[in-house]
C-alpha positions as CSV (number, residue, x, y, z in Angstrom):
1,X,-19.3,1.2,-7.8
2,X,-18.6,2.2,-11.3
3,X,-16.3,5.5,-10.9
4,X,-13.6,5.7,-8.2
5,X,-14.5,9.4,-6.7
6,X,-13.0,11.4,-3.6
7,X,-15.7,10.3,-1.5
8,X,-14.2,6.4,-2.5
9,X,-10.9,7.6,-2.1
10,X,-11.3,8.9,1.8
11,X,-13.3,6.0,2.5
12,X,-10.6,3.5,1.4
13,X,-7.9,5.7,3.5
14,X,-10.0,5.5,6.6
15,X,-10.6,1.5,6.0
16,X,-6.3,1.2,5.2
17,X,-6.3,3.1,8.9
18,X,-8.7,0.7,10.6
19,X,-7.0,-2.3,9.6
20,X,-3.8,-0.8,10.1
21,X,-4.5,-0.1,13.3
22,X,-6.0,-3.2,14.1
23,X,-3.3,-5.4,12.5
24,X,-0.2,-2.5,14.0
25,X,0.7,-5.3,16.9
26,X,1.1,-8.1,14.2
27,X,3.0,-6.2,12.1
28,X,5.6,-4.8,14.9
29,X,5.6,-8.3,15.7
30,X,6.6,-9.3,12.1
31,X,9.0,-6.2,12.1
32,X,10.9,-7.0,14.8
33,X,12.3,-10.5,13.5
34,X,14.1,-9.0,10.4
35,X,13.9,-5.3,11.0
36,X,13.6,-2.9,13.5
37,X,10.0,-3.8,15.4
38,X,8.5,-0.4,14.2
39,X,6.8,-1.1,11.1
40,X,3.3,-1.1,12.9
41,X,3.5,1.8,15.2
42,X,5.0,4.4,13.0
43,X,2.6,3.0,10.1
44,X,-0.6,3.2,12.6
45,X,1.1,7.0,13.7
46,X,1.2,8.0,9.9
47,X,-2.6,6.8,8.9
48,X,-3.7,8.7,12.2
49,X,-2.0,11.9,11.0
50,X,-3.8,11.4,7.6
51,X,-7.0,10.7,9.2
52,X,-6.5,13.8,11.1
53,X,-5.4,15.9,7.7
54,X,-8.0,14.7,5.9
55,X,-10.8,15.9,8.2
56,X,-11.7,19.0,7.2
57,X,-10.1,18.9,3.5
58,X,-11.8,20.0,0.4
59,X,-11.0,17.7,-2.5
60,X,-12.2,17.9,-6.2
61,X,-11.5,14.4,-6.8
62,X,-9.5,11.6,-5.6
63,X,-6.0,12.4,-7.0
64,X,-5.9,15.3,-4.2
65,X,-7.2,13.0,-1.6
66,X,-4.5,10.5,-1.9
67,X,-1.7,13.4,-2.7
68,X,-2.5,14.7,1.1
69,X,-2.3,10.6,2.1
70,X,1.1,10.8,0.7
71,X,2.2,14.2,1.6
72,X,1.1,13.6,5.2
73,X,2.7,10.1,5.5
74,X,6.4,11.6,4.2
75,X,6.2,13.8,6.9
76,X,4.8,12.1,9.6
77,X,5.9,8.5,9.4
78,X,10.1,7.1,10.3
79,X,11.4,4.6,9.0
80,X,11.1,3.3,5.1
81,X,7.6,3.1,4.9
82,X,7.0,6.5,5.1
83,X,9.1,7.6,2.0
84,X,8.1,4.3,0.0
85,X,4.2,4.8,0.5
86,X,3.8,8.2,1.2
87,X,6.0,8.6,-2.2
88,X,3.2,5.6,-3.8
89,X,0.2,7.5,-2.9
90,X,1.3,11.0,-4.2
91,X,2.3,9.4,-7.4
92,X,-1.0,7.8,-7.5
93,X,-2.8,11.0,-6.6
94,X,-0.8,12.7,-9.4
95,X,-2.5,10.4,-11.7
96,X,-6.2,10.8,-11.1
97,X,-7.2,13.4,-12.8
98,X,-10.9,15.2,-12.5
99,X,-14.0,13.9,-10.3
100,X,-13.9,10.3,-10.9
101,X,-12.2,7.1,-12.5
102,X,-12.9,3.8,-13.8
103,X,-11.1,0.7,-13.2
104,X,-8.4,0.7,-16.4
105,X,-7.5,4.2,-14.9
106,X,-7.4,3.1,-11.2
107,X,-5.0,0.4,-12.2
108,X,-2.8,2.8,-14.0
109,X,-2.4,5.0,-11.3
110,X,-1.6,1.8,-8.8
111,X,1.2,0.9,-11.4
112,X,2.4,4.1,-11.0
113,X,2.4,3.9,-7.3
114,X,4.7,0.4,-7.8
115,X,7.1,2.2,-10.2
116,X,7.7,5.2,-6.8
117,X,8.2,2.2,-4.6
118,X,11.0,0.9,-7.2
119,X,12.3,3.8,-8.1
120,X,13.0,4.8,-4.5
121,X,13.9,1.6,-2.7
122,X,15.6,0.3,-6.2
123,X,13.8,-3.0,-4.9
124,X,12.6,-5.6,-7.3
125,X,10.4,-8.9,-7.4
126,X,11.7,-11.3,-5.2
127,X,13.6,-9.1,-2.9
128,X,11.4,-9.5,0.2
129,X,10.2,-6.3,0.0
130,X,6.4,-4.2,-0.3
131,X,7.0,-4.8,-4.1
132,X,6.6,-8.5,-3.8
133,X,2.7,-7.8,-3.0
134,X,2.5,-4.6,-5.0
135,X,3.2,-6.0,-8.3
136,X,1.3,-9.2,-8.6
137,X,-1.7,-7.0,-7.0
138,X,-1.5,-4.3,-10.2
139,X,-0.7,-7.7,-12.7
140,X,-3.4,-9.2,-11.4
141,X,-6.1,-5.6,-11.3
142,X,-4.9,-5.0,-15.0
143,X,-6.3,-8.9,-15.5
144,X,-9.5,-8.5,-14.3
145,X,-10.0,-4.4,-14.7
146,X,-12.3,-5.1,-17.6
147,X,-14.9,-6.3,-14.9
148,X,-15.1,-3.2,-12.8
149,X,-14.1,-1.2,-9.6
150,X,-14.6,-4.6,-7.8
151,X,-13.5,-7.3,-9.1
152,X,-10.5,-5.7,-10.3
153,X,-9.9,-4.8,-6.5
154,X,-10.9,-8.3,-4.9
155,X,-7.8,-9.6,-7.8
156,X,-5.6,-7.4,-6.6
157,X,-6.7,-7.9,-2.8
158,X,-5.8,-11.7,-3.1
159,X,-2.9,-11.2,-5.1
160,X,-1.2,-9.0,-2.7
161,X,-2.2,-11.4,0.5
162,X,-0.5,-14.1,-1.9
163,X,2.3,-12.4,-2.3
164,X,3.1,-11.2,1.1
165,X,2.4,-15.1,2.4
166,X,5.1,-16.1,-0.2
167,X,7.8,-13.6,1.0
168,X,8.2,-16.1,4.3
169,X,10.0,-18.4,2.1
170,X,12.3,-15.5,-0.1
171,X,16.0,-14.5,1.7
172,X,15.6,-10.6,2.0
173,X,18.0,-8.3,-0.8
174,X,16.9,-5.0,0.4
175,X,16.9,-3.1,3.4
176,X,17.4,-4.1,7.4
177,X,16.1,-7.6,6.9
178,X,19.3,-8.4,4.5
179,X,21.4,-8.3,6.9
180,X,20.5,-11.2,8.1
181,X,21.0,-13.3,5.0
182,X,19.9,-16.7,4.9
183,X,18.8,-16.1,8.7
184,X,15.9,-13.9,6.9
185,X,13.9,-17.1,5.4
186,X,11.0,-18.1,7.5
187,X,9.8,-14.7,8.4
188,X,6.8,-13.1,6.2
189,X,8.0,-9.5,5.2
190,X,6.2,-6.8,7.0
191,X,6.3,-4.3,4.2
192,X,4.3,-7.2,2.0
193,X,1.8,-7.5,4.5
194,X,0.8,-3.9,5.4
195,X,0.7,-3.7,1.8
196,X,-2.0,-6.6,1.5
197,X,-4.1,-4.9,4.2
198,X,-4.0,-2.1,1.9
199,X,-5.2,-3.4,-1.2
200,X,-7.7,-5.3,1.0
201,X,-9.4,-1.8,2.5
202,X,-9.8,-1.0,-1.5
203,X,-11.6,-4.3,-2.3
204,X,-14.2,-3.7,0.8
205,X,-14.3,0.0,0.0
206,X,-15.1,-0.5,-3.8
207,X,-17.2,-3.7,-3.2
């Protein structure tokens, strides 16, 4: 795959559902040993609702494919993850601009997608947070972007898994899972790893 079109764009949203959906138990699972054992079903409710508000939706490109993802997941997920991706897909919508994109400009628009995270959760490397497997995933896409669609993605897919694995041994700074202090290390961050599943439905979608 050489341009990253709407048709790309709905099909990694429907594979992001699918293995949120599949993965919704492990996550509450993760959830509920440093936060409050939702993070899988509200996420699975939110990528229903956006496989539901995408059927039917005329879209020019892929920047207003992913603005609906992120529209529809503000208003239909609780929690933080609604605000922190719906708020990471908009600005990554908002970046792709006519039919189709290449890697360099894919990348981009996933950095910008990071700096909504930050900018609303104010949460940084090493926090124990979705960041911690956002950023090296967009570090490690801008490595390899020169290569393509996919291996840029399949980078940034193995990054992100990284990431979230290396979160079990971080003490959590932000959120529910601070409270808990040291009591936090041990437990892999559910934010990190719906956020590796993520980045994973782009690899097999632009693969």
């Amino acid at each position: 795959m050489s341009q990253f079109d709407a048709d790309a764009a709905r099909a990694w949203v429907a594979a992001a559902a699918a293995a949120v959906k599949e993965n919704a138990d492990h996550l509450t699972q993760l959830d509920s040993a440093i936060g409050d054992a939702d993070h899988g079903v509200n996420l699975n409710r939110g990528f229903t609702a956006v496989t539901a508000a995408l059927d039917g939706f005329e879209a020019d490109g892929p920047g207003a494919v992913l603005v609906k993802v992120g529209t529809t997941l503000i208003s239909k997920v609780g929690g933080a993850s609604g605000p922190l991706y719906g708020s990471a897909f908009r600005a990554i919508g908002k970046a792709l601009a006519g039919p189709g994109v290449d890697a360099p400009t894919l990348g981009a628009a996933l950095r910008d997608g990071l700096a909504a995270i930050r900018k609303l959760g104010a949460a940084a490397p090493g926090d124990k947070t979705i960041v911690d497997a956002w950023d090296p995933a967009v570090e490690a896409w801008d490595t390899a972007a020169a290569g393509g669609l996919a291996a840029a993605a399949e980078a940034a897919a193995e990054a992100a898994e990284a990431g979230a694995k290396a979160t079990a041994e971080l003490q959590a700074r932000k959120g529910r899972a601070s409270y808990l202090g040291a009591r936090s290390v041990g437990h892999q961050d559910p934010g990190a790893t719906s956020t590796a599943l993520i980045f994973r439905a782009l690899a097999a979608t632009v693969s």
